[in-house]
C-alpha positions in Angstrom: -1.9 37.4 -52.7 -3.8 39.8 -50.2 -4.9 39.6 -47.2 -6.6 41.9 -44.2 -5.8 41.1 -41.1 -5.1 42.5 -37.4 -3.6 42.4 -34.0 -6.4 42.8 -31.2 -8.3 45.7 -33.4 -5.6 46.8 -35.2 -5.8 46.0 -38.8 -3.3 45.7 -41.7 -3.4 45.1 -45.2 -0.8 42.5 -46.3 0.1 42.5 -50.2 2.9 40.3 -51.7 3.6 42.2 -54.9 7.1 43.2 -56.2 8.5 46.2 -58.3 4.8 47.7 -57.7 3.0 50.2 -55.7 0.2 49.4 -53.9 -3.0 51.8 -53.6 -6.1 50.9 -51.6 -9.5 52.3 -51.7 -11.8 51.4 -48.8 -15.3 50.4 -49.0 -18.3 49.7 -46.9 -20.3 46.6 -48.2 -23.5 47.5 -45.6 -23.9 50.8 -46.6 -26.5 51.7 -49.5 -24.3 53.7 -51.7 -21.0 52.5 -53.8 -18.6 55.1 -53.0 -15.2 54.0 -52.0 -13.2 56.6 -49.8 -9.7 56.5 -50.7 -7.1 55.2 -47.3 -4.9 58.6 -48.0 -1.9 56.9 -45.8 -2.1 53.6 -48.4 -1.1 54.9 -51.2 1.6 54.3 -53.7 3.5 52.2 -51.0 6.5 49.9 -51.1 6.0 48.7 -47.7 4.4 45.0 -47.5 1.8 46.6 -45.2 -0.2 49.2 -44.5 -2.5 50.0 -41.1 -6.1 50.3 -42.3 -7.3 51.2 -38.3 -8.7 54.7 -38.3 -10.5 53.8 -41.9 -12.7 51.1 -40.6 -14.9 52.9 -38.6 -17.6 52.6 -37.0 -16.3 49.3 -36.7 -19.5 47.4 -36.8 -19.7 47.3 -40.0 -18.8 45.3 -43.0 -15.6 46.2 -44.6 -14.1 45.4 -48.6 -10.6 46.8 -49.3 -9.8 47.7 -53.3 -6.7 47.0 -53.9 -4.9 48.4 -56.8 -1.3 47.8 -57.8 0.7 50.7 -60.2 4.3 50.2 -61.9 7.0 52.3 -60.7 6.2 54.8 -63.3 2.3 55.6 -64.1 1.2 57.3 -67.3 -1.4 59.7 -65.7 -3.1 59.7 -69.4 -3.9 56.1 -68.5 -7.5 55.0 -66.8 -6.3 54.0 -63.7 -8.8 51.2 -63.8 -6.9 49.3 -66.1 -4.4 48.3 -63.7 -4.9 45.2 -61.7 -7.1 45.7 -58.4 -7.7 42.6 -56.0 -10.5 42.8 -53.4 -10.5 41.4 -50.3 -13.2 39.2 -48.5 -15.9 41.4 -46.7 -14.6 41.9 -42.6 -16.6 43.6 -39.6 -14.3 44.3 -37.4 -16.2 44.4 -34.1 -17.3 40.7 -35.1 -14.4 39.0 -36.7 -11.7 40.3 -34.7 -9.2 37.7 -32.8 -8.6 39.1 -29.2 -5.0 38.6 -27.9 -4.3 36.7 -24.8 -5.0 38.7 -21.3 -2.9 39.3 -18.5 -4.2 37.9 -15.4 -3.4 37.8 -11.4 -4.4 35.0 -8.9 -5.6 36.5 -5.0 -6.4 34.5 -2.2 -9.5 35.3 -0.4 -9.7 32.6 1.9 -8.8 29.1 2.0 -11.6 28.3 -0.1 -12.1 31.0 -2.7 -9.8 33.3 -4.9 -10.0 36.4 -7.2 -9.1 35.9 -10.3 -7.9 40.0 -11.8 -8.2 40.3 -15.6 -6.2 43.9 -17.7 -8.6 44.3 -20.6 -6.4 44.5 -23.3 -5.7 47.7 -25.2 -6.6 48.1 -29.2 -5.0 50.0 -31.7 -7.8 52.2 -31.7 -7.4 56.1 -30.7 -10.5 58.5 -29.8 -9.9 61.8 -29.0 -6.2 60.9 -28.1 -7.2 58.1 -26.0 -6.3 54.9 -26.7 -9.1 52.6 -25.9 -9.2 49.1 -24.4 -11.4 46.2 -26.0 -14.2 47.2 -23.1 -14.3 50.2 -24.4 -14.9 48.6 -27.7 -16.9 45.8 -26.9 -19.1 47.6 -23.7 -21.6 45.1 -22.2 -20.8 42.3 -25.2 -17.5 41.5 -23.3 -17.3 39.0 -20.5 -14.2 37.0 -19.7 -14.2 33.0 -19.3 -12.4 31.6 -16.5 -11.2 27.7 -16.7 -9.3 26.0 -13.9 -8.8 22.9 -12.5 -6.4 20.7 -10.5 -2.5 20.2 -11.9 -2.6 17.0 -13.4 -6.4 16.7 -14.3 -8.5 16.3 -16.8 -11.4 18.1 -15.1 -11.8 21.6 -15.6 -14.6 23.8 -14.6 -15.0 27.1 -16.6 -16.8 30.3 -14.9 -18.2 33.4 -17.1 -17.6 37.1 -15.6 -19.6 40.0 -16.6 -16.6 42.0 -15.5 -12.6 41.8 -15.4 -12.7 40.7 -11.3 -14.4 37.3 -10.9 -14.4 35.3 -7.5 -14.0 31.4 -7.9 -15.2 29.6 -4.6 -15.5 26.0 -3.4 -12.1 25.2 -3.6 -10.1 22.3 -1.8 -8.5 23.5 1.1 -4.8 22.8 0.7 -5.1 22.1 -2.6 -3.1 23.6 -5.6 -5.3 24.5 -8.7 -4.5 26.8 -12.0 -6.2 28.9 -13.6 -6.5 30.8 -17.1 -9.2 33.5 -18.8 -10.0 34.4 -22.4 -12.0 37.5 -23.3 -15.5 35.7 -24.5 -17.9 37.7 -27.2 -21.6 35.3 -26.9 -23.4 38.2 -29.4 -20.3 37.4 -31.9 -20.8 33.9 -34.3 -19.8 30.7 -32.2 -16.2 30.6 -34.3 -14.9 33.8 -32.9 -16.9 34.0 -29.8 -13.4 33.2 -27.9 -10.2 35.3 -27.3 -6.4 33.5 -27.2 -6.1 32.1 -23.3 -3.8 33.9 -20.7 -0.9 31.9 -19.6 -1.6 29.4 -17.0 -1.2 30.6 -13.3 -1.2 28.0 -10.9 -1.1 28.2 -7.0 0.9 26.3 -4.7 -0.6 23.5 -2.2 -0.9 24.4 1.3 -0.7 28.1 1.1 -3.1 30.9 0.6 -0.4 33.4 -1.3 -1.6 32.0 -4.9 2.0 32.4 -7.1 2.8 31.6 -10.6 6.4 29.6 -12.1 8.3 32.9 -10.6 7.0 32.2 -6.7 5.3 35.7 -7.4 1.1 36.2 -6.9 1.0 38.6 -9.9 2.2 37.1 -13.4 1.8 38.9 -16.5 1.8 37.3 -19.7 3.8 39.3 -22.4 1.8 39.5 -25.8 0.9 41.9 -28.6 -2.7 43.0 -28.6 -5.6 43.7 -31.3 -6.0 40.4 -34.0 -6.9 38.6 -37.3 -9.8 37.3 -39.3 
């Protein structure tokens, strides 16, 4: 069995065969010609994965993998083609891609309002030996949603940021709340319009220093990023 999948925009082929190498031959299903470009770090491998990143650009696109498996020992006499090739589903990556949970900090402006700090996560994609963050992926199409609410209720409110800082006001004077954010795609279809949530950070009651479980203000929340279809 075969599968492509990725970590925040990093994206892997996983392949299950044994006593086989594995080959692949990427294709792009949008574009008007059939040519397959071969994934020159994918071939003959042993490994049970192989990092398809740099191949799937631009990354708005739709993507099929080909891929073929060869014994240990290949007559080169032999049409390739008769060897057993597997194809995976079709993928656009800028679309389909799961977005790993954010790191988040909690500020106090005042008694009634805090600022709510968002890291944009980094991808697995390089340009020009920088490695870029999903908003420089994603541009204008990424906004963050923000959901808190009171420990112990049911009642949450949710907020949507155009940016990674967003201000949440009219809160309860002395009163605790907690808060989390997801990245949130609305161009992308409804099912993978949402990233994974941050870790909850919750403030304490009658102070304006907003902490999480650690009695600190800043609380990171350790994860891997780019993600899977």
């Amino acid at each position: 069995m075969e599968s492509v999948g990725q970590q925040t925009m990093s994206y892997f082929l996983l392949h299950t065969y044994k006593h086989f190498f594995c080959s692949l031959f990427c294709h792009v299903t949008t574009s008007d010609d059939n040519n397959w470009s071969v994934c020159q770090d994918c071939i003959r491998m042993t490994e049970s994965e192989c990092d398809l990143t740099e191949h799937l650009t631009p990354n708005d696109r739709a993507y099929t993998v080909d891929i073929q498996t060869e014994p240990d020992l290949v007559d080169y006499e032999e049409d390739l083609e008769n060897y057993p090739h597997t194809y995976s589903d079709p993928f656009n990556p800028y679309k389909e891609s799961k977005i790993s949970a954010v790191d988040i900090t909690v500020e106090a402006v005042d008694e009634n309002r805090v600022m709510v700090n968002i890291t944009d996560p980094l991808t697995g994609i390089h340009q020009r030996g920088k490695q870029l963050s999903i908003r420089d992926v994603l541009n204008n199409d990424l906004k963050y949603k923000i959901s808190y609410n009171k420990p112990g209720s049911t009642g949450k409110r949710d907020i949507i940021s155009d940016s990674n800082m967003a201000e949440v006001s009219k809160l309860d004077a002395g009163e605790s709340y907690c808060f989390m954010a997801a990245a949130f795609i609305p161009s992308r279809p409804k099912g993978s319009q949402l990233g994974a949530w941050s870790q909850q950070l919750c403030t304490p009651q009658e102070d304006s220093i907003l902490h999480g479980p650690n009695e600190s203000n800043h609380y990171m929340t350790g994860h891997e990023v780019f993600s899977d279809p």
